[in-house]
Every structure is written in C-alpha cells, then in structure tokens.
GUMI-283205 format. One record per residue (C-alpha): x negated, y, z negated; residue in three letters. Coordinates in steps of 0.1 Angstrom, whole numbers, plus 5000, padded with zeros to 4 digits. Layout:
BEGIN
ATOM   xx   yy   zz   r
ATOM    X    Y    Z ala
...
This chain:
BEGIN
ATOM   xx   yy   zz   r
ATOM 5000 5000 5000 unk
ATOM 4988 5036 5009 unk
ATOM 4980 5059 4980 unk
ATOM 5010 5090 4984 unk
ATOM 4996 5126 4986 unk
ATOM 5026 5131 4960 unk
ATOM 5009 5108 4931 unk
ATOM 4997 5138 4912 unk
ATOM 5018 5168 4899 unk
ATOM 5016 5200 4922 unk
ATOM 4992 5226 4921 unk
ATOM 5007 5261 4916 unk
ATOM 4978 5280 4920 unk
ATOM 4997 5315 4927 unk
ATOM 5011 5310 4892 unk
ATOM 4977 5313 4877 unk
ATOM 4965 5339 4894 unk
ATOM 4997 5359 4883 unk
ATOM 4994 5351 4850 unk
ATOM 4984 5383 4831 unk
ATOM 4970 5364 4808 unk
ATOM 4943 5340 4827 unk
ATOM 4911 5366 4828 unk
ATOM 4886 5336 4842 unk
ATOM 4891 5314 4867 unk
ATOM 4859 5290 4876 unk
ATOM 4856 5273 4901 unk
ATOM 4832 5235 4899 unk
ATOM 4825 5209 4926 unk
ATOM 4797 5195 4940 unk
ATOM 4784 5212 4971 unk
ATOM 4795 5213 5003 unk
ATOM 4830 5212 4993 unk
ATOM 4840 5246 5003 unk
ATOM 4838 5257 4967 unk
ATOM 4824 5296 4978 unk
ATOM 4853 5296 5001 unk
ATOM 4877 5286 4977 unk
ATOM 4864 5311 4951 unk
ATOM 4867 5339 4975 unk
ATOM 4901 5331 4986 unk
ATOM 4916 5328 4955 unk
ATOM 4898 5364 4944 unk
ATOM 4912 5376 4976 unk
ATOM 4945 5364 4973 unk
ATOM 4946 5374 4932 unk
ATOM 4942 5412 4948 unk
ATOM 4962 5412 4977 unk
ATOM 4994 5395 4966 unk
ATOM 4992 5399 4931 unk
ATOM 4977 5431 4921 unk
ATOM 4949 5422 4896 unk
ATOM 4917 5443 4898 unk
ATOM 4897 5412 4909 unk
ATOM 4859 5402 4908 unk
ATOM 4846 5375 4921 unk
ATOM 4807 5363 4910 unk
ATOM 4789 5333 4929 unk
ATOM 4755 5321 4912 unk
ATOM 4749 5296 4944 unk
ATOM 4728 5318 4962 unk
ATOM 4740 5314 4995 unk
ATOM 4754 5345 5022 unk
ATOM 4787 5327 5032 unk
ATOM 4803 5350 5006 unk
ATOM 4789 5382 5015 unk
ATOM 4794 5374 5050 unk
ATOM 4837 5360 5049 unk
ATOM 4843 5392 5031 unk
ATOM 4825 5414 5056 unk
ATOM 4798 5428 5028 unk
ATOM 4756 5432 5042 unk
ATOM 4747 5417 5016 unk
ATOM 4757 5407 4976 unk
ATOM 4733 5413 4943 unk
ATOM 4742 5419 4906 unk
ATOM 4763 5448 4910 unk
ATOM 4799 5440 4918 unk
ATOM 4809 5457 4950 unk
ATOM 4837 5466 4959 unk
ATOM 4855 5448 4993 unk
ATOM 4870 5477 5018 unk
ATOM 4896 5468 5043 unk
ATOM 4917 5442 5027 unk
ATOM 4956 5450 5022 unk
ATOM 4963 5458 4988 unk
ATOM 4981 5490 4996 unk
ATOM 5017 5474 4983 unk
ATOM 4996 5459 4957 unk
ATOM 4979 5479 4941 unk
ATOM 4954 5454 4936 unk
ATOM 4913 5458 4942 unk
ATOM 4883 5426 4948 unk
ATOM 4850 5433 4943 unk
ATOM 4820 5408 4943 unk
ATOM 4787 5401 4930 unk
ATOM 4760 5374 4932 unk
ATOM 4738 5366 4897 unk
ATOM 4702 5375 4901 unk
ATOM 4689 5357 4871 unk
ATOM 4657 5375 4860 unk
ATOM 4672 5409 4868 unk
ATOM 4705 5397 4842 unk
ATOM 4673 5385 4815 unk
ATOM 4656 5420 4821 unk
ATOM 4694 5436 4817 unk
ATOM 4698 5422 4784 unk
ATOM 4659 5428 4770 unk
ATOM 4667 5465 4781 unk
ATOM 4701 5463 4761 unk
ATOM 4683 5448 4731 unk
ATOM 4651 5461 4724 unk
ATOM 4631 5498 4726 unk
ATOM 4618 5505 4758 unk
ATOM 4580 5502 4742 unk
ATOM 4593 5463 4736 unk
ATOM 4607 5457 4768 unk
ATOM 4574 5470 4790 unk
ATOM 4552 5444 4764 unk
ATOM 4583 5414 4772 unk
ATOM 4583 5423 4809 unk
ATOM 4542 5420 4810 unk
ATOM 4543 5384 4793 unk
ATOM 4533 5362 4819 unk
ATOM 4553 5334 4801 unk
ATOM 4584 5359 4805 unk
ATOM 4576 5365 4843 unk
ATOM 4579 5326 4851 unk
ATOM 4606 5317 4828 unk
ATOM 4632 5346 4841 unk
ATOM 4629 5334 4876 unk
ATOM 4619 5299 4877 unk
ATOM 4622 5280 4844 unk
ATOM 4648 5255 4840 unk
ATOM 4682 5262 4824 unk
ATOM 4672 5298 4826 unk
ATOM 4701 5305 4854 unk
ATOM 4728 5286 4835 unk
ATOM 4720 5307 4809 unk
ATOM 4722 5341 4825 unk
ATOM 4749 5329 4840 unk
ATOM 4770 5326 4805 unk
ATOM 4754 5362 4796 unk
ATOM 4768 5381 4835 unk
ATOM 4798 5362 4824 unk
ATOM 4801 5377 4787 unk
ATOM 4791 5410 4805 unk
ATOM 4820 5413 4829 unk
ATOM 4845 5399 4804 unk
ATOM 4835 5423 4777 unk
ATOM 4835 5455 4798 unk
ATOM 4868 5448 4804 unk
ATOM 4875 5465 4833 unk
ATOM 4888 5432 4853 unk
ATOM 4925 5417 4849 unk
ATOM 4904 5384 4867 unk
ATOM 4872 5373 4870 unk
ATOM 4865 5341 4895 unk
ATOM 4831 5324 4890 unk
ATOM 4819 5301 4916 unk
ATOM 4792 5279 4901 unk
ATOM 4763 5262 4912 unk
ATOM 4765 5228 4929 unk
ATOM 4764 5192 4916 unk
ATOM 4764 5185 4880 unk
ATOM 4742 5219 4873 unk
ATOM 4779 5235 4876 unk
ATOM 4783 5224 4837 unk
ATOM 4749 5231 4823 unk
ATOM 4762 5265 4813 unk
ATOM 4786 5246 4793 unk
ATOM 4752 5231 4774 unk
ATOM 4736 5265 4770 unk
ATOM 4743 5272 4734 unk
ATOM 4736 5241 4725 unk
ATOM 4697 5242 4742 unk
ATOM 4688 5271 4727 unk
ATOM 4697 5263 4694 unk
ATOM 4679 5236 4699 unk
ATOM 4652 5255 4710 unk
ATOM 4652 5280 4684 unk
ATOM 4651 5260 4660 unk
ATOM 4623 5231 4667 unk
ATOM 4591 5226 4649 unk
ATOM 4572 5243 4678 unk
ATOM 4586 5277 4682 unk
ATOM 4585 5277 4643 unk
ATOM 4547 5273 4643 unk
ATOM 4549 5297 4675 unk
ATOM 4565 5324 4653 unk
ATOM 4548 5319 4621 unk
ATOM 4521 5343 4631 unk
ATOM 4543 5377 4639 unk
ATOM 4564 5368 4608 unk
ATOM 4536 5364 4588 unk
ATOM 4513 5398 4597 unk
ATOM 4510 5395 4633 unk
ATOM 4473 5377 4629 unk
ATOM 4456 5360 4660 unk
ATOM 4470 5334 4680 unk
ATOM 4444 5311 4672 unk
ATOM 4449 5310 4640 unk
ATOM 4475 5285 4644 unk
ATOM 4441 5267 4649 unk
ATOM 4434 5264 4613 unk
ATOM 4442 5239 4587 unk
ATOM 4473 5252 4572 unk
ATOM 4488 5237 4613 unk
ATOM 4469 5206 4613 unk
ATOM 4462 5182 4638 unk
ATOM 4492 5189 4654 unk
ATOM 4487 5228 4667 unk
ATOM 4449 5216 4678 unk
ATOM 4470 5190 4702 unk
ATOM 4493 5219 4715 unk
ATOM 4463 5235 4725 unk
ATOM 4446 5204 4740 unk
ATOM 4481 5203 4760 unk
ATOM 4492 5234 4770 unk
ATOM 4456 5255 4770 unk
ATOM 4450 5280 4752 unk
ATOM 4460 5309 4776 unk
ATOM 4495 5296 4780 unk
ATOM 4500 5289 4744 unk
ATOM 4486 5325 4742 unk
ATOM 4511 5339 4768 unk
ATOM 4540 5320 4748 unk
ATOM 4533 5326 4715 unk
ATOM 4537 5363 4729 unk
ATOM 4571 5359 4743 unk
ATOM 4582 5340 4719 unk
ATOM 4573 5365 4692 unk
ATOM 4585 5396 4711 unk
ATOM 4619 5380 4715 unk
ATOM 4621 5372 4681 unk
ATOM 4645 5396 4671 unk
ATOM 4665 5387 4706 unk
ATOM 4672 5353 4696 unk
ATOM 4701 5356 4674 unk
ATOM 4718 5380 4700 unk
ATOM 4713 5356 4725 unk
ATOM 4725 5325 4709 unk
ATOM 4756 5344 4695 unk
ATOM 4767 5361 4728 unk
ATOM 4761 5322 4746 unk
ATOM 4786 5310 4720 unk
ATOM 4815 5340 4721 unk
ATOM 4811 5329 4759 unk
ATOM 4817 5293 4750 unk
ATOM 4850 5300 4730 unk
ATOM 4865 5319 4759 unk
ATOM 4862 5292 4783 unk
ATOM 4876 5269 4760 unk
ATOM 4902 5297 4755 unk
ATOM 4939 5300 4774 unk
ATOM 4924 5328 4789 unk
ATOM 4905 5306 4810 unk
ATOM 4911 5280 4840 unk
ATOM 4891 5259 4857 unk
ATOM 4897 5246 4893 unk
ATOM 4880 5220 4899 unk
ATOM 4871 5213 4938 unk
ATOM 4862 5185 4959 unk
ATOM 4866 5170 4996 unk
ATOM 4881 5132 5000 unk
ATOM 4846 5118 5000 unk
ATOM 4832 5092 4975 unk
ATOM 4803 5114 4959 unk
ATOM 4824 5145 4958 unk
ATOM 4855 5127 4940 unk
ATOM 4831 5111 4917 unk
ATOM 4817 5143 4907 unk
ATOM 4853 5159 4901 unk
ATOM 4858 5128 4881 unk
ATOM 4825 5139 4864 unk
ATOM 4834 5173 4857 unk
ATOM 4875 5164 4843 unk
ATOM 4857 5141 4820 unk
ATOM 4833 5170 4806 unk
ATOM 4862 5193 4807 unk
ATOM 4880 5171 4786 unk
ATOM 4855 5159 4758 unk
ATOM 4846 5203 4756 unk
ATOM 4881 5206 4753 unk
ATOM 4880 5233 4784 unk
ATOM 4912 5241 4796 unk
ATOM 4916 5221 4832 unk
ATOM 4941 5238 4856 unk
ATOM 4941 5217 4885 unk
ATOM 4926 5200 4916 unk
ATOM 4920 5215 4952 unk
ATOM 4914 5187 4974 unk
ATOM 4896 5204 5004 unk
ATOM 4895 5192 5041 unk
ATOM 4924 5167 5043 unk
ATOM 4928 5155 5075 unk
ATOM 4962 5146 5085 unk
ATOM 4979 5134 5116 unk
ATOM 5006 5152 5136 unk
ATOM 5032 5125 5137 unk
ATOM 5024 5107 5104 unk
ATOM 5051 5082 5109 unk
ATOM 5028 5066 5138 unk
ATOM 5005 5046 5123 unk
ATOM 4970 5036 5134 unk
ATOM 4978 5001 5141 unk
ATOM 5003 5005 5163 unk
ATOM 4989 5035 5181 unk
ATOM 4957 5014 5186 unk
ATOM 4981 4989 5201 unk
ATOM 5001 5012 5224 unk
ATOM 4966 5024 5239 unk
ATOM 4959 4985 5243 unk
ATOM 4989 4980 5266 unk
ATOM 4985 5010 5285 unk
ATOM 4944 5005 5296 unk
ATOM 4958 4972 5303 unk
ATOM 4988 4985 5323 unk
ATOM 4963 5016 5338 unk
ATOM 4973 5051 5352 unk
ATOM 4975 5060 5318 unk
ATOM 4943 5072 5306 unk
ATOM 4952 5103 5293 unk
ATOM 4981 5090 5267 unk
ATOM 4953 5064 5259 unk
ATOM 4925 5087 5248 unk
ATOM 4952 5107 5231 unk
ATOM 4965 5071 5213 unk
ATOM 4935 5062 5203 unk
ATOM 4924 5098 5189 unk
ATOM 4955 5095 5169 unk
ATOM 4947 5056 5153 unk
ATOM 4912 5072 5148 unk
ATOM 4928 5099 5128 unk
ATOM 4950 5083 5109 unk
ATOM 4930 5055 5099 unk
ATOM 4907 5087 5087 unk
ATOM 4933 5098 5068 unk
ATOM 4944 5064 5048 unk
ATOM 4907 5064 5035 unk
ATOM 4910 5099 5024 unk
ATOM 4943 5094 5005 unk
ATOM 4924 5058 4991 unk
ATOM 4895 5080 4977 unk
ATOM 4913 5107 4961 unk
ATOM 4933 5084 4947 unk
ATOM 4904 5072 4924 unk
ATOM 4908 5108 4908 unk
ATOM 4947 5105 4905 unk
ATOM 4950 5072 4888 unk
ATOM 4920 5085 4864 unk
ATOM 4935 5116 4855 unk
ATOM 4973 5115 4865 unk
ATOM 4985 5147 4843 unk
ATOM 4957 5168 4864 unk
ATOM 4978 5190 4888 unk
ATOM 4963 5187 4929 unk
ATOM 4968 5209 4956 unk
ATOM 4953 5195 4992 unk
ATOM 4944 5219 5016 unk
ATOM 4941 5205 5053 unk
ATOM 4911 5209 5073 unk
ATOM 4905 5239 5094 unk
ATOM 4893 5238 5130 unk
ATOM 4864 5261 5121 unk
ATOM 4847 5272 5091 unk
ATOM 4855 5305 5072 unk
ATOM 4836 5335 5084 unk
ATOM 4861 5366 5078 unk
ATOM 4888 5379 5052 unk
ATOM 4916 5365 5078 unk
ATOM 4902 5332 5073 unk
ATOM 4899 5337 5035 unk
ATOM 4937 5345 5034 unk
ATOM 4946 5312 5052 unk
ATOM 4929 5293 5030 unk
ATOM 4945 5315 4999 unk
ATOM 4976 5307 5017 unk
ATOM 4971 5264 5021 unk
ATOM 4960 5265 4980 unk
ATOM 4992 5276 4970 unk
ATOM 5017 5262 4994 unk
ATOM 5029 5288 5007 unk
C-alpha cells in the first residue's frame, strides 16, 4: 500500500506567521533542501501579506539569498529589501547574513573599554578563534540572535541555519562554554591575572606541577602565551557571554519561538529531519511543522505507473504512436518517482505522527527573484 500525502496533520504555515506572538521562526534541514529559499519566502510572505516588520538572518554563507531578493550583496547589518508589495500591508523585510568575528568583535566592543578591546583584538589566539575555531559560529550565531530579539524593533525574526547537524550546535552553546569555563585548564590559565598579573611562565613552577610543564610540551609555549592572554582579557567577558547564550536558550524553547524544520523526499535528508524532531524534542524546543520540499507529483495521479508502462508496451508494439509512448513512459517514470518519495517521507510521519507537514511540489527552475520567493511562500501555506 502507498504511503498517503494526508498521513500527517496540515501545515498552516500563514497561521504562524500571523501570529503576533511567534517573534522567531528557524528554519533546520540538511543542505540542499532549499532551506535559504524557504527562509526567504516565508520572511517575504510574513511582510507582504501579513504586515510584520520582518528580518530575515542566514548564517550559511551562500549569495542565493542576496541574489532571490535582488540585494548586491548581504553582511551583518540587516538591510532593508525595496520593491516588494507591502503598500496594503504595511509590512517591511530586511535581511542580513552573520559575519562571525565581526559579531565576537561587536560584543568585545559592547563589553569592555576600548583600551581592552585594542589588547583582545591584537591576541593572536583571539584572531584565529573569531574566524576559524570551531563552535565559534554557533555561538555568534545565538549572540546576533539575542541581538535582534532584544533591540526589539522586529514583530519576526526568520533564522536560516547552517547545514547538516551543525544546524543544532547553537542549541549546545551554553552548554560548551560552561564547560569551558569551567575546566581545570582555563583555571590554571586564569590563575595568573587573578592572582597579580605575574608572568605566564610562572604557571611553570611547582605550585602547577607536572601537569602545566606537559601543557607547555603540547601546546608551546607561544600559543600557551597567546591563550593565557585571551583568556585573561576576556575574563571579565565570560559571565556575560554565558548568561546572554542561556537567555537565548530560554526563548527558543519559549512559545515565542517556531521551528520549521525542512527536508526533500530523500533518505539522508529525511533522516536528518528525523534527527533534528528528536533534538527538538529531548530540548523541549517548540516544533511547528514540516516543509517537505521538491515533491514531484504526476498530472493525472489516478494513472499509475504500471499501467502507463503497459499502455506504452502496446503501443511500440502496435507503432505510429511514438509520441503518446514517450509521453506514457515519462509519466510511469514519474509516478513511480513519486511512490518512492511518499515511501521515504513516510519514515518521518509514522516517527513523529502529531508533527504538522506541508509538501511543496517541485518547481521547473530554481528561485532567483522575489516572484519566485512568493510562489514558493504561496505552495507553503496552501494557498
């Protein structure tokens, strides 16, 4: 028996953009799945139809946003999108995309004298962990997000996140920098600036042991130079950042909050959405729905493959026909295509049955302008 499209409950997704009060939607899925696109549409749609003063912030770095809504270019500034039909409305979008080490030097600037900032921003260790060091991004990405909510100047904020499973690690933040905060290492690491600002290597004496001598050994005694630097110029930081990561927590696991969770009828893509309404679930994040992107359906459903494939049997047999066979054929191809589609998405439905699912049918070409955006807006929420 073939899986029904019906299975799961409907996805209203104009009701939650209506709703004065969702603030954030985000948007997960692994990538590829047209999760950029379905951010922008739904920002574009929130602004147009319903009125809401509308940003939308991607942290994949790619230009498919910028480009669908006709901006040069995107950065951490949200800008505002001209020429899109909110006149009735009254509605406004703007976007922005996270730049990670500008958002860490953002908050240094916030939280420390300028004479403290120029010393954080000349730490080498500072240098390569705002732009390169792992979990860094996730981070930032909770901070833009506390940013934007607490300015307050946005009735709805739409975050696409990065792809894969990374689209949750700013779920983990607060949790890896306690962590981090509060090992053994950055203790010893500290111990110096809270105890007179002496020499770095004095951690090499015997009040550290054996076990500061094998830091060294490890990480050389530059780099452990560099860090113990960063780590004591941020001291005072810390507790900002770790308190600010876990307000941001509490609003995503807040009403205010909806997460969309998107995927294409493929294996890996399902799995991962399986992934993410597990993670949702154990965080206790509130999970709005499913949009099931680039569903391929045939024009006259009631014709199924096998006996399409059959008709075009008879008629290359018969010949004179070979136009109604290539279309026959194309059309068993196609709906064979589309049983398998309805069989893998089904592997999310019978997992998570009370998950509302929206299915948005392919398009003949990919999303390059605001006109495209507001088909798609209009195929998420059936209307």
């Amino acid at each position: 028996m073939v899986p029904s499209e019906d299975a799961a409950p409907p996805l209203d997704v104009d009701e939650i953009l209506a709703d004065p009060g969702v603030r954030i939607v985000v948007c997960c899925g692994a990538g590829g799945v047209g999760k950029t696109t379905t951010a922008a549409a739904l920002a574009l749609r929130a602004a147009e139809r319903h009125g809401r003063r509308t940003v939308v912030l991607t942290i994949d770095p790619a230009r498919r946003l910028a480009q669908s809504l006709g901006l040069t270019e995107l950065d951490n500034t949200p800008r505002q999108v001209k020429g899109i039909d909110v006149e009735d409305s009254g509605g406004e979008l703007h976007a922005m995309m996270l730049d990670m080490k500008r958002t860490f030097d953002d908050v240094v600037l916030q939280h420390t004298d300028p004479t403290k900032a120029a010393e954080i921003f000349a730490n080498p260790f500072y240098q390569a962990m705002s732009s390169t060091f792992a979990g860094t991004q996730e981070y930032m990405a909770m901070e833009k997000l506390g940013q934007l909510h607490a300015r307050g100047e946005w009735d709805l904020i739409v975050v696409d996140t990065p792809p894969s499973r990374s689209a949750l690690d700013f779920l983990d933040a607060p949790a890896r920098l306690s962590r981090f905060l509060d090992g053994r290492m950055l203790r010893m690491l500290l111990a110096p600036a809270r105890t007179g600002g002496r020499s770095m290597f004095s951690l090499v004496t015997a009040s550290f042991g054996m076990f500061s001598k094998v830091v060294q050994k490890v990480l050389g005694a530059q780099l452990l130079t560099d860090l113990s630097g960063f780590v004591a110029a941020l001291d005072s930081m810390f507790g900002g950042f770790r308190q600010r990561a876990e307000q941001t927590y509490r609003i995503l696991q807040a009403r205010e909050t909806a997460f969309l969770l998107v995927a294409a009828p493929e294996p890996d893509a399902v799995r991962e959405a399986a992934y993410f309404a597990g993670r949702l679930r154990d965080e206790r994040m509130p999970l709005a729905g499913l949009v099931l992107n680039r569903v391929h359906r045939p024009a006259v459903p009631e014709l199924d493959a096998a006996t399409s494939r059959a008709a075009a049997d008879r008629l290359a047999e018969i010949g004179g026909h070979e136009g109604t066979v290539d279309v026959l054929r194309a059309h068993a191809a196609l709906a064979r295509q589309a049983v398998r589609e309805r069989e893998v998405a089904a592997r999310f439905t019978e997992a998570f049955p009370e998950v509302p699912t929206v299915s948005v049918t392919a398009q003949p070409a990919d999303v390059h302008d605001v006109d495209g955006l507001r088909t798609i807006g209009a195929a998420i929420s059936r209307s």
